[in-house]
Gaussian input, Z-matrix of N, CA and C with variables (Angstrom, degrees):
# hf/3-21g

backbone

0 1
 N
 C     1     B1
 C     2     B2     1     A1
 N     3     B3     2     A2     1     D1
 C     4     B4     3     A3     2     D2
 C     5     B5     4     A4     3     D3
 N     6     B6     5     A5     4     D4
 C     7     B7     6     A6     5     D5
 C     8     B8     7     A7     6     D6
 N     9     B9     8     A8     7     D7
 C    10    B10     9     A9     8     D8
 C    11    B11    10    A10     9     D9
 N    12    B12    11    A11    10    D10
 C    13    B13    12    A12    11    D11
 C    14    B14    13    A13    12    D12
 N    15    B15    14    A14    13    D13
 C    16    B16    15    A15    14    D14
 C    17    B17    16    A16    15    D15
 N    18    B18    17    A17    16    D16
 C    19    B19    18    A18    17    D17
 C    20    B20    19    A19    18    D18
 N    21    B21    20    A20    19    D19
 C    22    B22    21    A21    20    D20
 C    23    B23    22    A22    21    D21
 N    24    B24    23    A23    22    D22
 C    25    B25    24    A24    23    D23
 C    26    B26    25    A25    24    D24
 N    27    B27    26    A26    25    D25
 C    28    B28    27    A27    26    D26
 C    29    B29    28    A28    27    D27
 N    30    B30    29    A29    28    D28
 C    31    B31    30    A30    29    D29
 C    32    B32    31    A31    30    D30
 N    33    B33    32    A32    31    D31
 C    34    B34    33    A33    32    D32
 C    35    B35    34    A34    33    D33
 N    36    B36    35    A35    34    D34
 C    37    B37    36    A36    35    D35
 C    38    B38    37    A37    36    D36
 N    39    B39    38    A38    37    D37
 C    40    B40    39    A39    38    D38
 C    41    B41    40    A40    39    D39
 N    42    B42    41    A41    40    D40
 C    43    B43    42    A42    41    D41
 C    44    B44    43    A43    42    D42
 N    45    B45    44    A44    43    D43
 C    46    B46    45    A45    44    D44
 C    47    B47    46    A46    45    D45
 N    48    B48    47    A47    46    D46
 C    49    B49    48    A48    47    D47
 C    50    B50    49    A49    48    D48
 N    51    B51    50    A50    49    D49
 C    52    B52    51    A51    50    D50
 C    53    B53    52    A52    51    D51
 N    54    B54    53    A53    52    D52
 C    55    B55    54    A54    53    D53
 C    56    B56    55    A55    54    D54
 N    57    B57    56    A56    55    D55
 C    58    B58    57    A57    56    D56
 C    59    B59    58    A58    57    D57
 N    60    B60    59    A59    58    D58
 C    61    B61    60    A60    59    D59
 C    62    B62    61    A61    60    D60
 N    63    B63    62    A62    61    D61
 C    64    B64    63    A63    62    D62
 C    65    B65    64    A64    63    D63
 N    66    B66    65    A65    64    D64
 C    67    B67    66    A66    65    D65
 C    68    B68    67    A67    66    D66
 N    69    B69    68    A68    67    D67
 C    70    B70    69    A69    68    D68
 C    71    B71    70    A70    69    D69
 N    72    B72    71    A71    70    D70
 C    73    B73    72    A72    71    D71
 C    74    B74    73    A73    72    D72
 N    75    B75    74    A74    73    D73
 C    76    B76    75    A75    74    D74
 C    77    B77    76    A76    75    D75
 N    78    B78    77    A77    76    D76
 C    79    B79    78    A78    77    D77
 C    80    B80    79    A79    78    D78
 N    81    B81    80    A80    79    D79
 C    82    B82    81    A81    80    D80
 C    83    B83    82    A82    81    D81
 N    84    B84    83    A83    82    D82
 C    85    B85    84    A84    83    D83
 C    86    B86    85    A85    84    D84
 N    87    B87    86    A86    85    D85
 C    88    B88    87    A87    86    D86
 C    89    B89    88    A88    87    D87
 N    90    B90    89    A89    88    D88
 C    91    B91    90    A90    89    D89
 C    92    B92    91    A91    90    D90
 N    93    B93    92    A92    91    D91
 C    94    B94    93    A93    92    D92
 C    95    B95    94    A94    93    D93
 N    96    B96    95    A95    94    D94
 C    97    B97    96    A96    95    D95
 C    98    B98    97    A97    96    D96
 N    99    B99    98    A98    97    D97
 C   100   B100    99    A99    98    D98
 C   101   B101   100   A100    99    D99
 N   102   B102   101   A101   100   D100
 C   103   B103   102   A102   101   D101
 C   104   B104   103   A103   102   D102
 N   105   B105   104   A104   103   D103
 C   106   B106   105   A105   104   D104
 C   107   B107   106   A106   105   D105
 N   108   B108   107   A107   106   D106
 C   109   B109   108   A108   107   D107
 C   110   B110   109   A109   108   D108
 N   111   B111   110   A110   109   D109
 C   112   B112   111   A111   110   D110
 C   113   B113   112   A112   111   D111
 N   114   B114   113   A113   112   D112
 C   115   B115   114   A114   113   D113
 C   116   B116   115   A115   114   D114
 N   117   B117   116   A116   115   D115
 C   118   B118   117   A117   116   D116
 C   119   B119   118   A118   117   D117
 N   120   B120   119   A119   118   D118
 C   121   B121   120   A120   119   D119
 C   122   B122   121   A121   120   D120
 N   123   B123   122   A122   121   D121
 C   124   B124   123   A123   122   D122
 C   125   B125   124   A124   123   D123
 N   126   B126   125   A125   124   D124
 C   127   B127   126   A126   125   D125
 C   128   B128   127   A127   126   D126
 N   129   B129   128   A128   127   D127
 C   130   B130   129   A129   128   D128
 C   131   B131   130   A130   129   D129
 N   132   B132   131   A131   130   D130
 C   133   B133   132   A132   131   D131
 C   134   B134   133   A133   132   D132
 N   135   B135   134   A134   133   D133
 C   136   B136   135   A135   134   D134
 C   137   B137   136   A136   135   D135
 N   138   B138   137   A137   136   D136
 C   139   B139   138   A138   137   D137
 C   140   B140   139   A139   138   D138
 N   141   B141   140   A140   139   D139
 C   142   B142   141   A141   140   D140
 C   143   B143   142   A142   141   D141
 N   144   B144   143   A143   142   D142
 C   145   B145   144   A144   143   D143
 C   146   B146   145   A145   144   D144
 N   147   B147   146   A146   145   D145
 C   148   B148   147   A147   146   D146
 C   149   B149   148   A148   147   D147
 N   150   B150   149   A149   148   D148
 C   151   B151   150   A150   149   D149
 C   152   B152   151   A151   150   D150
 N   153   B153   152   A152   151   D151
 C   154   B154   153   A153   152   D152
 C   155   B155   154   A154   153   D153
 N   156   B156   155   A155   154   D154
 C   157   B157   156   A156   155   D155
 C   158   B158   157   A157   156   D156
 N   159   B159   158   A158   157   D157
 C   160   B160   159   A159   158   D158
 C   161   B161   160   A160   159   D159
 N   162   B162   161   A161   160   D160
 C   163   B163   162   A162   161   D161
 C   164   B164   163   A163   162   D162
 N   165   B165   164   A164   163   D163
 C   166   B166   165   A165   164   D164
 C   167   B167   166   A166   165   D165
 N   168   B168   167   A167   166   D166
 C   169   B169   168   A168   167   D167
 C   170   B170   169   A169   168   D168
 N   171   B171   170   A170   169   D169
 C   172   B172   171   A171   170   D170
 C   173   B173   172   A172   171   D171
 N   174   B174   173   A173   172   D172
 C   175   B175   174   A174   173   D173
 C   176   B176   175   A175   174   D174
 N   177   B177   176   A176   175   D175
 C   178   B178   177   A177   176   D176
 C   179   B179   178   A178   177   D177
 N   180   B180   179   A179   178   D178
 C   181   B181   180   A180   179   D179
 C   182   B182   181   A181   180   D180
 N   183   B183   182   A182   181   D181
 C   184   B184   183   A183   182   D182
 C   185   B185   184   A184   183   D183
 N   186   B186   185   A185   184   D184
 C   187   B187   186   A186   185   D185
 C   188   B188   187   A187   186   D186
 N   189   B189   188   A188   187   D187
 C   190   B190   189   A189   188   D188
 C   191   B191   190   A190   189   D189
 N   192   B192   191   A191   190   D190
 C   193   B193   192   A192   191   D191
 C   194   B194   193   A193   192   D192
 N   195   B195   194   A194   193   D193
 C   196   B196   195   A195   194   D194
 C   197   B197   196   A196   195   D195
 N   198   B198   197   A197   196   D196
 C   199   B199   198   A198   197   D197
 C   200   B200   199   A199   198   D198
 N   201   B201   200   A200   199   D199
 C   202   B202   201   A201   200   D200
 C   203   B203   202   A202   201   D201
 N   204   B204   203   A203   202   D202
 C   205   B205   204   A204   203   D203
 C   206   B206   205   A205   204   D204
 N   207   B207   206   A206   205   D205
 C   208   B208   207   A207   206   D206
 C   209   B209   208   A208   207   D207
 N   210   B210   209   A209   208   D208
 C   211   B211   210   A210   209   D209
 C   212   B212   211   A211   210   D210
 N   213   B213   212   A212   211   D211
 C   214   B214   213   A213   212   D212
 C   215   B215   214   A214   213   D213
 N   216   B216   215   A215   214   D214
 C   217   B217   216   A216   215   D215
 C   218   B218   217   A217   216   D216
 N   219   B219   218   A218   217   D217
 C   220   B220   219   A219   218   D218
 C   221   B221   220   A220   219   D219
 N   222   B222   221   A221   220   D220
 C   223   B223   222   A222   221   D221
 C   224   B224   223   A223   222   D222
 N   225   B225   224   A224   223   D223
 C   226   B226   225   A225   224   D224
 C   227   B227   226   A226   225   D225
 N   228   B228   227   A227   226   D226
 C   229   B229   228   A228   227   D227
 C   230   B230   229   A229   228   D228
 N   231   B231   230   A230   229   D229
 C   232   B232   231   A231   230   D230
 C   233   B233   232   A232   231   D231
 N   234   B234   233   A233   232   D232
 C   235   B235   234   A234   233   D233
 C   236   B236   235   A235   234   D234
 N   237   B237   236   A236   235   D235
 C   238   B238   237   A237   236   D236
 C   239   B239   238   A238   237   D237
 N   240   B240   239   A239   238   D238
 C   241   B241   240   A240   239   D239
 C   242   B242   241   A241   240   D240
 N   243   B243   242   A242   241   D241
 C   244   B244   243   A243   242   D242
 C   245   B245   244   A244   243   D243
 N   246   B246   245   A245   244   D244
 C   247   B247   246   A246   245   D245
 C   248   B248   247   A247   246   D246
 N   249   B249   248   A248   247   D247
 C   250   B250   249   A249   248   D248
 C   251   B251   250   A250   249   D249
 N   252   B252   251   A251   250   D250
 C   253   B253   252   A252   251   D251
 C   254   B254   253   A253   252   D252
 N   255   B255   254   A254   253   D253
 C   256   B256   255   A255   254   D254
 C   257   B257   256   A256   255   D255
 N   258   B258   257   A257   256   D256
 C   259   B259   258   A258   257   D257
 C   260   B260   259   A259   258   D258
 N   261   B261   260   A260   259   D259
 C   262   B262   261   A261   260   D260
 C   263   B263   262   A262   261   D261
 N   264   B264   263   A263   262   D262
 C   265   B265   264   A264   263   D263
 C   266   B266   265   A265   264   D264
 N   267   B267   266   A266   265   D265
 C   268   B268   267   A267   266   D266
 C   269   B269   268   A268   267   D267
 N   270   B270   269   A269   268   D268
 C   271   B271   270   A270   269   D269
 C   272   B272   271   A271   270   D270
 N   273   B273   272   A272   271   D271
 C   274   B274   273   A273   272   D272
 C   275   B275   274   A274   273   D273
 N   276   B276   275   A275   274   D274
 C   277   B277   276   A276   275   D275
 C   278   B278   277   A277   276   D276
 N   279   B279   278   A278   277   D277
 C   280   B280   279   A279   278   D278
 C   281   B281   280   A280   279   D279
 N   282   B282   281   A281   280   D280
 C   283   B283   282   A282   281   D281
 C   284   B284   283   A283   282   D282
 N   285   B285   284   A284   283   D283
 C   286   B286   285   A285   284   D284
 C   287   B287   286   A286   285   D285
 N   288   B288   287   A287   286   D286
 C   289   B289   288   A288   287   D287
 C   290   B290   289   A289   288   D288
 N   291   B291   290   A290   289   D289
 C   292   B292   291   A291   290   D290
 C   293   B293   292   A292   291   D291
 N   294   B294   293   A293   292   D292
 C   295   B295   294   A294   293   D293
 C   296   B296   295   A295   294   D294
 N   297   B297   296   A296   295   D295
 C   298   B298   297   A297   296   D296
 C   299   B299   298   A298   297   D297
 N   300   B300   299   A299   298   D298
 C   301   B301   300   A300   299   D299
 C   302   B302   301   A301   300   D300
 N   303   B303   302   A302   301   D301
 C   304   B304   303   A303   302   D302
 C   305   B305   304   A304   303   D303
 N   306   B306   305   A305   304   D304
 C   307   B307   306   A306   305   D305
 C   308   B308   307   A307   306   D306

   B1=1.4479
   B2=1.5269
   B3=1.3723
   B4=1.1147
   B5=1.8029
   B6=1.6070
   B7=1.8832
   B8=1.1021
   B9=1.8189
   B10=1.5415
   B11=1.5550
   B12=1.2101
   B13=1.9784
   B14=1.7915
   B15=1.4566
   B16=1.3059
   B17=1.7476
   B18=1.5562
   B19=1.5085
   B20=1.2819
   B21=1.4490
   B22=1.1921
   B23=1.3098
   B24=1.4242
   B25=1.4264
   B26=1.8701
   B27=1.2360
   B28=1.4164
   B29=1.5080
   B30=1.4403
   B31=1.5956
   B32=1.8973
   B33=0.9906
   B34=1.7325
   B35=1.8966
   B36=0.7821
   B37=1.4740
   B38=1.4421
   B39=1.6083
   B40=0.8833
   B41=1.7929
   B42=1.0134
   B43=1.7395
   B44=1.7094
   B45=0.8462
   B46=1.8536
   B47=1.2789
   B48=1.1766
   B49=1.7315
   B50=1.4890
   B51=0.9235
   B52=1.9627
   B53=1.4253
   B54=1.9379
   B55=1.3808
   B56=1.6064
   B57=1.2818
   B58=1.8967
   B59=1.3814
   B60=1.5780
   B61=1.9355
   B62=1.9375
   B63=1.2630
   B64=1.5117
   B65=2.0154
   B66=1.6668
   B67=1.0296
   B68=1.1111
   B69=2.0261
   B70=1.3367
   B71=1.6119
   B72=1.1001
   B73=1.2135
   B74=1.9730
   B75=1.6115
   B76=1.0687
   B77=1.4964
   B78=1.6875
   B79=1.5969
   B80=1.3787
   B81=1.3901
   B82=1.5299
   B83=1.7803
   B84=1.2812
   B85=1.0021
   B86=1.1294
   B87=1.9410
   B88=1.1090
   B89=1.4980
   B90=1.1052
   B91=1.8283
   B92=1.9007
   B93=1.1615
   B94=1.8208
   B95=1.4364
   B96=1.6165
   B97=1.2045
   B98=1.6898
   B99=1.6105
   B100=1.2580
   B101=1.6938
   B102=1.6284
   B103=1.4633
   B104=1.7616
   B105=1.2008
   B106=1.8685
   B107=1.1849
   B108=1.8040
   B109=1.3026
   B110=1.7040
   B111=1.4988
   B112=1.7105
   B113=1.4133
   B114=1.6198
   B115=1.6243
   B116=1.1331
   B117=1.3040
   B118=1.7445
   B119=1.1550
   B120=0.8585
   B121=1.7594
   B122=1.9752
   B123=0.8591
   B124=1.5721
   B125=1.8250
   B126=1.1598
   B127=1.5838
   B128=1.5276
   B129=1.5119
   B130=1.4698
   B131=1.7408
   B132=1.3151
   B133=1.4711
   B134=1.6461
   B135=1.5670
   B136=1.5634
   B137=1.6618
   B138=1.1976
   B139=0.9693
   B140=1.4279
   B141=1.5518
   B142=1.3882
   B143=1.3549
   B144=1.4369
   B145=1.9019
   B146=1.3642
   B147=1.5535
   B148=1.5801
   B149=1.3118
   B150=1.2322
   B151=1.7091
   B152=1.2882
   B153=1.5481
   B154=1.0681
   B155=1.8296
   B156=1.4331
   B157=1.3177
   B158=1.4669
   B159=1.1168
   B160=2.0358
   B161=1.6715
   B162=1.1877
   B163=1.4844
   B164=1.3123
   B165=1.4588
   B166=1.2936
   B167=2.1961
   B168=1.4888
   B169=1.4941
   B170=0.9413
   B171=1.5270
   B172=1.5834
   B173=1.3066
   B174=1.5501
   B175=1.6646
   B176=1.6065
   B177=1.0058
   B178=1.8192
   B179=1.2209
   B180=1.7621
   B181=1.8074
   B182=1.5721
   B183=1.2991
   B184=1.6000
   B185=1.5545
   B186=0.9266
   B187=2.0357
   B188=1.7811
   B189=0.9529
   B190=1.0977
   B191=1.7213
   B192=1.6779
   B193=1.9154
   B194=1.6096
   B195=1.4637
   B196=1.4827
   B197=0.8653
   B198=1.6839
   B199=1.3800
   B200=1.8926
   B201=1.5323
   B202=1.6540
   B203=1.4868
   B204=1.2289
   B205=1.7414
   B206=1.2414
   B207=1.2103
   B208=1.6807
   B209=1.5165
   B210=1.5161
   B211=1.4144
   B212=1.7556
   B213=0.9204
   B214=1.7818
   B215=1.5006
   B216=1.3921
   B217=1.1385
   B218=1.4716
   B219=1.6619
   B220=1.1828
   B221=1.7883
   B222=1.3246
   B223=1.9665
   B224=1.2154
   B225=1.7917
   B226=0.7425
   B227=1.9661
   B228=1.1197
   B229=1.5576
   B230=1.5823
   B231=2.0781
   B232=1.4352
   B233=1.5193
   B234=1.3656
   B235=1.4693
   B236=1.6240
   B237=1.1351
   B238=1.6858
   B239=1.6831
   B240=1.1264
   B241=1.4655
   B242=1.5549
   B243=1.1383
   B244=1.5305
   B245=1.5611
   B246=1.0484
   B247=1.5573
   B248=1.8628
   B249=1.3482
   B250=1.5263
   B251=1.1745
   B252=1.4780
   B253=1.5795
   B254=1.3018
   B255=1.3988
   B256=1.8531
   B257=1.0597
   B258=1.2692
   B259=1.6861
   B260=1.5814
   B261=1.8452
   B262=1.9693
   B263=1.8105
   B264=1.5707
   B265=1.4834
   B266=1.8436
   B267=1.3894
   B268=1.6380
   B269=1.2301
   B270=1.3160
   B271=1.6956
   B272=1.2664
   B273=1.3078
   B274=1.5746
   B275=1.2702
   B276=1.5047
   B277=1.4411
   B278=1.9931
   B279=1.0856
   B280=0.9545
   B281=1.6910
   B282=1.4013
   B283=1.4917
   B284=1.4549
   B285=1.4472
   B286=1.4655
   B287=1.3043
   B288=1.4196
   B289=1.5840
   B290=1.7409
   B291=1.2616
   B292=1.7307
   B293=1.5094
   B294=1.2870
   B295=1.3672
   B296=1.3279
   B297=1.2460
   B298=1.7003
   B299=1.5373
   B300=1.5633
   B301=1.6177
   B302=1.4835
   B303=1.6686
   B304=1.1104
   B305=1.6816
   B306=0.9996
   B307=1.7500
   B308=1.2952
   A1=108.14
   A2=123.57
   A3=122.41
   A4=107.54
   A5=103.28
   A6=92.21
   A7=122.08
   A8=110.46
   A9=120.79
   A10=83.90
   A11=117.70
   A12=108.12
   A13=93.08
   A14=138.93
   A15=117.39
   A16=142.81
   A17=80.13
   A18=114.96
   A19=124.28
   A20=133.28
   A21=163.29
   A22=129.67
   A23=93.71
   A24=111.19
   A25=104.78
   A26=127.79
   A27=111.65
   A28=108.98
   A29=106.56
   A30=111.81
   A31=114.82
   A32=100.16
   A33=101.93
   A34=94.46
   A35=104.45
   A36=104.52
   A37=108.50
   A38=116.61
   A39=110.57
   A40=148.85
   A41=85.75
   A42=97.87
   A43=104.98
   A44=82.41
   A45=107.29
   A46=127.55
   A47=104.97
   A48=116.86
   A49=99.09
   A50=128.18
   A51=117.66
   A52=128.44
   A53=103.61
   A54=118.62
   A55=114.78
   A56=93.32
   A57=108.00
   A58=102.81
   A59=102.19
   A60=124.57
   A61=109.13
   A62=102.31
   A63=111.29
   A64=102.69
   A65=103.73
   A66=92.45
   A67=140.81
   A68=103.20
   A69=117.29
   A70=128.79
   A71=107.27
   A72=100.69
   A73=103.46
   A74=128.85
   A75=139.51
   A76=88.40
   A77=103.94
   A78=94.11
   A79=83.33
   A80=133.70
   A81=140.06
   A82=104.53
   A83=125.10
   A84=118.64
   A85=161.46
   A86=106.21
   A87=128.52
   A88=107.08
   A89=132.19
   A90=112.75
   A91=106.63
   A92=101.29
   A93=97.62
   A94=120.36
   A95=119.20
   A96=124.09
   A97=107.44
   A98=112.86
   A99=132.70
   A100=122.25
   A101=89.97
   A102=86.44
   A103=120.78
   A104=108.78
   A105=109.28
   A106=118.93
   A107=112.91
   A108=111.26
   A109=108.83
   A110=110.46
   A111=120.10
   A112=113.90
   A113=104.41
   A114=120.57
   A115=111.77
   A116=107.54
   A117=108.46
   A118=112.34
   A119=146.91
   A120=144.20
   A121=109.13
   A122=111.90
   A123=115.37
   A124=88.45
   A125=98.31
   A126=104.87
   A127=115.42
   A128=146.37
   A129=137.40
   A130=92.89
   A131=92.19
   A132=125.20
   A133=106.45
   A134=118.72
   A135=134.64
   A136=90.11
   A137=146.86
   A138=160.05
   A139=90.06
   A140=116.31
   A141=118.13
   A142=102.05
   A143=110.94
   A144=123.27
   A145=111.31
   A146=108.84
   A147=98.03
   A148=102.94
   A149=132.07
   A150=129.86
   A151=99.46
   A152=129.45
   A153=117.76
   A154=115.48
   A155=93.23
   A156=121.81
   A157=84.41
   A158=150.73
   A159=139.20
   A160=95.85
   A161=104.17
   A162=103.53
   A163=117.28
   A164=150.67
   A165=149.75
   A166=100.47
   A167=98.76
   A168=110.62
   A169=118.51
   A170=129.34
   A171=118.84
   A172=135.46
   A173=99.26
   A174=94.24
   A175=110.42
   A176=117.97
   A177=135.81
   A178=114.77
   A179=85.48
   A180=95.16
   A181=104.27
   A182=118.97
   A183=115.01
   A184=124.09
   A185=102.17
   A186=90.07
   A187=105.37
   A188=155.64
   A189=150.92
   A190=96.33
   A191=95.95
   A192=109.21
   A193=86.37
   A194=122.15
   A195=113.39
   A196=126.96
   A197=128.17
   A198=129.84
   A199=111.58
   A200=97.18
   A201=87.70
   A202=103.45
   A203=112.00
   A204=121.65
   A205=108.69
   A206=122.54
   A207=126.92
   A208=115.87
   A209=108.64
   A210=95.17
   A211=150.55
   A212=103.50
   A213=108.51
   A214=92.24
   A215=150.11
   A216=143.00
   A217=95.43
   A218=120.77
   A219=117.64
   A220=105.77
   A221=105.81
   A222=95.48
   A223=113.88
   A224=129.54
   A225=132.06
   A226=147.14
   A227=102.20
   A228=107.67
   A229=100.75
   A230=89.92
   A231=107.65
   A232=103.54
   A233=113.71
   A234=130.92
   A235=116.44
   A236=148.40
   A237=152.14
   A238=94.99
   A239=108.25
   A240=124.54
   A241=103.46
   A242=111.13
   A243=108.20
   A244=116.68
   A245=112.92
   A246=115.00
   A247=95.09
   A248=121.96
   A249=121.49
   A250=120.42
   A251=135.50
   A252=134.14
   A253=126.12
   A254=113.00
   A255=109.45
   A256=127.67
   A257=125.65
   A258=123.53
   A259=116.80
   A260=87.64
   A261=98.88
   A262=89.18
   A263=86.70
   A264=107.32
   A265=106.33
   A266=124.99
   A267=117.28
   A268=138.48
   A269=101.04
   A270=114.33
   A271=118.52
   A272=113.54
   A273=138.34
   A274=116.97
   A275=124.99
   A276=126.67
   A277=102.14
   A278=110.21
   A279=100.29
   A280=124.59
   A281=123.56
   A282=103.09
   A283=109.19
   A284=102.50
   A285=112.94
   A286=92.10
   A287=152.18
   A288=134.44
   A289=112.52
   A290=86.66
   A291=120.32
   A292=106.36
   A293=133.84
   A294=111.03
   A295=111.93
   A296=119.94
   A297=138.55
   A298=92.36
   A299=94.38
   A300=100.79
   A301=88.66
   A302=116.00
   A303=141.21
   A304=124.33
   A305=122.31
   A306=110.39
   A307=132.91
   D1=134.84
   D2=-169.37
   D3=-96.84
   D4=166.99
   D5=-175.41
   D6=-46.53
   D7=-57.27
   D8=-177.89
   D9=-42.66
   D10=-93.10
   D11=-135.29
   D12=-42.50
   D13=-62.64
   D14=166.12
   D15=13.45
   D16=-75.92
   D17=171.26
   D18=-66.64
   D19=-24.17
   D20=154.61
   D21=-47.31
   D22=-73.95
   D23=168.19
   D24=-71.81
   D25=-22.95
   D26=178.85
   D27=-79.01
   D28=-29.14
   D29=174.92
   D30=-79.19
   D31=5.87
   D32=173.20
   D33=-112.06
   D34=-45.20
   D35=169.30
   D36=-36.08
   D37=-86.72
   D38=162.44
   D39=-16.77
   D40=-65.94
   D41=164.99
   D42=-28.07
   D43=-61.96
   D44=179.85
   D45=-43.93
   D46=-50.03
   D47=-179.30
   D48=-99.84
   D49=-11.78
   D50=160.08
   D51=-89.48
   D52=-10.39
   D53=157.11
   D54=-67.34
   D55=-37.78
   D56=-169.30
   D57=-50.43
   D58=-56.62
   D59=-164.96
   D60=-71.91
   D61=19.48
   D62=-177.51
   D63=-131.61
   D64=94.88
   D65=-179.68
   D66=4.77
   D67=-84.55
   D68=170.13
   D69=-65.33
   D70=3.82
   D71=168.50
   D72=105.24
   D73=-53.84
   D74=-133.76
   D75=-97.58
   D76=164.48
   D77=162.23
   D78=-167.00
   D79=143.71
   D80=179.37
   D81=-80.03
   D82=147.32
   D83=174.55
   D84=-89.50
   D85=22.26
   D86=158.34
   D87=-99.07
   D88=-10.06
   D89=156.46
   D90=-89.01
   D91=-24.11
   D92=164.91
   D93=-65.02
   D94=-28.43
   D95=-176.51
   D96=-75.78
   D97=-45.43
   D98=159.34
   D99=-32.70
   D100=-61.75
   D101=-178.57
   D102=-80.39
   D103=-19.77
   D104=156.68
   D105=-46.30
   D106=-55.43
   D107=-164.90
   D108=-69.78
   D109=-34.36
   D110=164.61
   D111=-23.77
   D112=-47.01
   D113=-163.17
   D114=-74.35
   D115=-15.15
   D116=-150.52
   D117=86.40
   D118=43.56
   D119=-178.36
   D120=-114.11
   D121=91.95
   D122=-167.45
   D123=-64.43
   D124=119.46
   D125=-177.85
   D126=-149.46
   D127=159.41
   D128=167.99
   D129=-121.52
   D130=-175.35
   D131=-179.58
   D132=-65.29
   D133=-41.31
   D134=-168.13
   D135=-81.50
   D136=-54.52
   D137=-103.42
   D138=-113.97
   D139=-59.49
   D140=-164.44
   D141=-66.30
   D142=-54.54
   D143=170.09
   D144=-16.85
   D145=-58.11
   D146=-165.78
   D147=-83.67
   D148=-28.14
   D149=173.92
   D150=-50.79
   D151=-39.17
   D152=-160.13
   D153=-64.17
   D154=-58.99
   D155=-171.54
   D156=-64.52
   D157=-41.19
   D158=-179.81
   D159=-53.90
   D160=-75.50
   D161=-178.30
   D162=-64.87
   D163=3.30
   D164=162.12
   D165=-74.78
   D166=-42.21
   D167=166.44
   D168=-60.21
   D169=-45.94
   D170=162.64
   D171=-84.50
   D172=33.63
   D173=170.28
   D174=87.76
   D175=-32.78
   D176=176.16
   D177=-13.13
   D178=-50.80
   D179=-141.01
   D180=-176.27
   D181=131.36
   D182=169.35
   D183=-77.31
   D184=170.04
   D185=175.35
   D186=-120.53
   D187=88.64
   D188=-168.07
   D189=-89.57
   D190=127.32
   D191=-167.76
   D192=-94.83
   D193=114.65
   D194=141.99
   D195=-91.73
   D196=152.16
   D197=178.02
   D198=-80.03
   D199=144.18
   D200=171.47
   D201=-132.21
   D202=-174.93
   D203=-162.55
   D204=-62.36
   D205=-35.35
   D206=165.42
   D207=-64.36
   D208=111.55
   D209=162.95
   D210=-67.46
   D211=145.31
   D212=-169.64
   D213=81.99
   D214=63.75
   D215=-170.81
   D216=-163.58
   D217=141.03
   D218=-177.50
   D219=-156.93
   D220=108.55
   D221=162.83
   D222=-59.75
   D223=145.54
   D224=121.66
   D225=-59.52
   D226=142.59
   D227=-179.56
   D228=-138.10
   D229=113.85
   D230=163.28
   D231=-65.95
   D232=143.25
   D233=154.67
   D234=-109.72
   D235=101.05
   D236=179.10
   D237=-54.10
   D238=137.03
   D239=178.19
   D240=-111.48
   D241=153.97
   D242=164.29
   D243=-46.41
   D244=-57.69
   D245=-170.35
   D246=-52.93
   D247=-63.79
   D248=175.31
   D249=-41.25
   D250=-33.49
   D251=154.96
   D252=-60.42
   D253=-40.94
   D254=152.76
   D255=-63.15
   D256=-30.37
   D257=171.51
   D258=-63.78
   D259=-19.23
   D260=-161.63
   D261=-74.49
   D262=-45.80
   D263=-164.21
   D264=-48.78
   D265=-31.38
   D266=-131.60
   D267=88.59
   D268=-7.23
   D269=-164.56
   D270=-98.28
   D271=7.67
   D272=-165.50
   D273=-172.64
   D274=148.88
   D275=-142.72
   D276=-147.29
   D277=86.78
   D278=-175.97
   D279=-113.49
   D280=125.73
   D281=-160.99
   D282=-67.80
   D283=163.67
   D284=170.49
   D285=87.33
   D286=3.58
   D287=136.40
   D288=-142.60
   D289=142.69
   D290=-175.23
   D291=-4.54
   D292=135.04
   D293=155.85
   D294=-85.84
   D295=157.14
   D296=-159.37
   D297=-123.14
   D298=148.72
   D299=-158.86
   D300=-114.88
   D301=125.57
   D302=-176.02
   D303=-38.71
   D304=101.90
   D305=179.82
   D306=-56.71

């Protein structure tokens, strides 16, 4: 396995377990982008997008598109799915991000 996929899969991981640590589950994705880089997670704006939409494909997590004052312009909002809290959890194993070690 090479670093990138490593690095990848620890940064989809992530995503994951900072959805968990948010009551509701949701978090928009400029304080998600924020709180990666907090972590240490060398990450951009393009970068998180497509993680997003990978893990919105696996069941993870929804992406809810809001509109903003700029046209053709839209925030995203992660939503944690059940299946994305077991993966956060350990309790589920999904390829293409990190496994997380069980609490």
């Amino acid at each position: 396995m090479s670093v990138a996929q490593v690095i990848m899969e620890d940064r989809r991981l992530r995503v994951l377990k900072t959805l968990k640590e948010i009551s509701d589950g949701r978090m928009g994705e400029p304080v998600l982008l924020r709180v990666l880089k907090a972590e240490g997670c060398v990450t951009d704006f393009d970068t998180l997008r497509t993680d997003m939409g990978w893990l919105e494909h696996q069941g993870c997590m929804r992406v809810e598109k809001l509109p903003t004052e700029t046209p053709h312009e839209e925030v995203w909002v992660a939503v944690l799915t059940a299946t994305g809290s077991r993966v956060a959890d350990g309790l589920q194993r999904i390829t293409g991000v990190a496994a997380s070690l069980a609490r």
